[in-house]
KEKE-3310 file (N, C-alpha, C; in steps of 0.2 Angstrom, whole numbers, plus 5000, padded with zeros to 4 digits):
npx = (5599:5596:5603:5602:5618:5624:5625:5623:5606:5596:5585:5571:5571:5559:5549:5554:5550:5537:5534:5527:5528:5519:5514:5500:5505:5511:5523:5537:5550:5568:5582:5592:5598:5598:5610:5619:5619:5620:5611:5601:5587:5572:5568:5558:5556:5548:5544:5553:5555:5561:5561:5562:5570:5571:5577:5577:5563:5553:5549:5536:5528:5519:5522:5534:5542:5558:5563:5558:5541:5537)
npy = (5605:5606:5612:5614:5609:5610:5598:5580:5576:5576:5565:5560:5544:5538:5547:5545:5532:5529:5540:5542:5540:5552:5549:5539:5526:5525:5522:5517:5530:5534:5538:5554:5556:5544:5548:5554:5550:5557:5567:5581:5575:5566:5550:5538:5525:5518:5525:5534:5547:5561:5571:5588:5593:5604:5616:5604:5599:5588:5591:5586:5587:5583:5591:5598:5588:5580:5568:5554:5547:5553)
npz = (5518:5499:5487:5467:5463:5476:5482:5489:5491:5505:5510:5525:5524:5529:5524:5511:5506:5506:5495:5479:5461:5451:5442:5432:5436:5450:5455:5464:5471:5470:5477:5468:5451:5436:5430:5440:5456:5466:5464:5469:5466:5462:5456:5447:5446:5436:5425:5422:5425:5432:5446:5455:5469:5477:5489:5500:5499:5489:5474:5465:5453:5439:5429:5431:5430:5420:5409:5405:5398:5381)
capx = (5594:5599:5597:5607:5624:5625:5628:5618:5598:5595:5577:5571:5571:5551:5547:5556:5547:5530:5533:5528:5527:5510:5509:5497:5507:5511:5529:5542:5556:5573:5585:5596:5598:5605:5618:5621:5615:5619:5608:5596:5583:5569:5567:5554:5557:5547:5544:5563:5554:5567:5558:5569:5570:5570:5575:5575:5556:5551:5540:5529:5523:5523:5524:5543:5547:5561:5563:5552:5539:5536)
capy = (5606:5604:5614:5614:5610:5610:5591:5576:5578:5571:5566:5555:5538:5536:5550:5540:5524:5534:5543:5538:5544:5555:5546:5533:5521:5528:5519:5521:5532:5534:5544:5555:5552:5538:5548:5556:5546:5560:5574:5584:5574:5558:5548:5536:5516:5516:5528:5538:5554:5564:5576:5590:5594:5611:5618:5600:5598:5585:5593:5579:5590:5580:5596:5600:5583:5578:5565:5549:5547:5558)
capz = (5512:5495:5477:5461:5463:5483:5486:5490:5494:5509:5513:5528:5525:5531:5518:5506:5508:5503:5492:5473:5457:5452:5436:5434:5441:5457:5456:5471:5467:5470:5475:5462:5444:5433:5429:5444:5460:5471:5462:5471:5462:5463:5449:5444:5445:5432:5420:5422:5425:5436:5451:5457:5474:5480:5496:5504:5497:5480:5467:5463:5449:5431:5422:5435:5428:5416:5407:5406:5391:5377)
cpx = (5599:5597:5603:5614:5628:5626:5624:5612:5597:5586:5574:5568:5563:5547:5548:5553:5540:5530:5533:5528:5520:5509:5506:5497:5509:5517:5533:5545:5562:5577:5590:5593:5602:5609:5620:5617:5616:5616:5604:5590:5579:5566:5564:5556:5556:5547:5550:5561:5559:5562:5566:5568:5574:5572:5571:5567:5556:5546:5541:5526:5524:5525:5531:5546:5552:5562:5558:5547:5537:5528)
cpy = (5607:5606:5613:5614:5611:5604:5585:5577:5574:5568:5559:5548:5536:5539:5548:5534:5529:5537:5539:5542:5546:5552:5541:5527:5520:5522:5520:5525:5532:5541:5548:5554:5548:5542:5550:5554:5553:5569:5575:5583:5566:5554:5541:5529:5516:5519:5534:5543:5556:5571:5580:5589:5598:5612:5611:5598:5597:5591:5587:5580:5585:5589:5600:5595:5584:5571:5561:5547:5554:5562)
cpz = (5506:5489:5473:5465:5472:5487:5485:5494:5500:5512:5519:5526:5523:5524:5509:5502:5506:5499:5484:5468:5456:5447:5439:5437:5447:5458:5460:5466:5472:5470:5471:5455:5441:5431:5436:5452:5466:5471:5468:5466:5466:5457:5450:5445:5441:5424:5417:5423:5432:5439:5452:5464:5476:5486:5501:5502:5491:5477:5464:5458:5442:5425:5426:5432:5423:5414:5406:5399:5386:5378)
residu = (UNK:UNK:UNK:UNK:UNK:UNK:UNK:UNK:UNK:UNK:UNK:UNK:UNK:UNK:UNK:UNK:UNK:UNK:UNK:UNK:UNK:UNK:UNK:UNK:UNK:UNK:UNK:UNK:UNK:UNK:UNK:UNK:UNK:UNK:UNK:UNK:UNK:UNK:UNK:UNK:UNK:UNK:UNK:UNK:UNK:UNK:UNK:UNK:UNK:UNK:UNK:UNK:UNK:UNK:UNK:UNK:UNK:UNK:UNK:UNK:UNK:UNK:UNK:UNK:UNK:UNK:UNK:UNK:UNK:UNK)
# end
């Protein structure tokens, strides 16, 4: 498990492949951030919003997010 500054997030694969964003568009996401692909984060296909991930577990929340639209 994985928070700030303790390495690469790891999440199963399956859970990965399901999981989307909560905005409207329910886009996949990815793992990390563009700058840092081995953040403890999930980020957006589409709209660049950046999830953390916590203690091994996304928050999916848009008000945890960062970035994406104004």
């Amino acid at each position: 498990m994985s928070g700030p500054g303790e390495g690469p997030a790891r999440l199963d694969p399956v859970l990965l492949d399901v999981l989307a964003c909560p905005a409207d568009h329910h886009a996949p996401l990815t793992l990390g951030t563009p700058a840092d692909p081995a953040a403890p984060a999930l980020t957006c296909t589409r709209c660049g919003r950046v999830f953390p991930i916590r203690d091994g577990i996304p928050v999916l929340l848009l008000d945890e997010a960062t970035g994406g639209p104004a």
